[in-house]
C-alpha positions as CSV (number, residue, x, y, z in Angstrom):
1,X,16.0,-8.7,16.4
2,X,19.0,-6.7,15.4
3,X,21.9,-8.9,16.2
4,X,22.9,-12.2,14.4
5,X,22.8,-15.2,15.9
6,X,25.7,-18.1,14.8
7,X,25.9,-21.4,14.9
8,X,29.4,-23.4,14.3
9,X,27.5,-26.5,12.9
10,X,25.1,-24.8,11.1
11,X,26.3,-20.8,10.3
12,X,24.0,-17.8,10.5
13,X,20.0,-18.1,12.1
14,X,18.5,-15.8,10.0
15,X,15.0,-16.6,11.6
16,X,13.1,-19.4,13.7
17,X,9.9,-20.5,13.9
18,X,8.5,-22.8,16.7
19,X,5.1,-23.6,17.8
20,X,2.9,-20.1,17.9
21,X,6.7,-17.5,18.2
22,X,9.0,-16.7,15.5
23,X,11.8,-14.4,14.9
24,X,14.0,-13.0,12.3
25,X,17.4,-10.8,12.5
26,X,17.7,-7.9,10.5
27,X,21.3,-8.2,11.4
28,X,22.7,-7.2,8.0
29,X,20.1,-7.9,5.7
30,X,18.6,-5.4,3.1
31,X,14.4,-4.6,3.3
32,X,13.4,-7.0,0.7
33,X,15.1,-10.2,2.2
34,X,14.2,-9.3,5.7
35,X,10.5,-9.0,4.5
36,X,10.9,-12.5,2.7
37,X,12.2,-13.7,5.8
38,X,10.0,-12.8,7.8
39,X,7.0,-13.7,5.8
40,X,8.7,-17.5,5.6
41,X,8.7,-17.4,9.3
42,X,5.2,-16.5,9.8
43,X,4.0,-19.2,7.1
44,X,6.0,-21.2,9.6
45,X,3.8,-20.4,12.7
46,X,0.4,-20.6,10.4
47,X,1.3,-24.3,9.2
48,X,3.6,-24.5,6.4
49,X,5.8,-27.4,6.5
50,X,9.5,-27.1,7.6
51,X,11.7,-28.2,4.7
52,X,12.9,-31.3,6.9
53,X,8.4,-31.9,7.4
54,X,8.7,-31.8,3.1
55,X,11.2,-33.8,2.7
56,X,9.8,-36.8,4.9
């Protein structure tokens, strides 16, 4: 995705994972941090916890 997506409560949605989908926004981000990004994302669709499923 190449535009950035903003929310007032939260700020910028630099990627989402839910159930089996997931997306990141290179909207302004170098190589390496998109990569990381997007890598966190898809450990999001294989399983990893969310950092709210951690905390719990």
């Amino acid at each position: 995705m190449d535009k950035e997506l903003f929310y007032s409560e939260i700020g910028p949605i630099l990627g989402c994972a839910a159930f089996r989908n997931a997306f990141s926004s290179e909207a302004g981000l170098d190589c390496g941090l998109l990569a990381r990004k997007t890598l966190h994302e898809v450990g999001h669709v294989l399983g990893a916890p969310t950092a709210r499923e951690s905390a719990s």
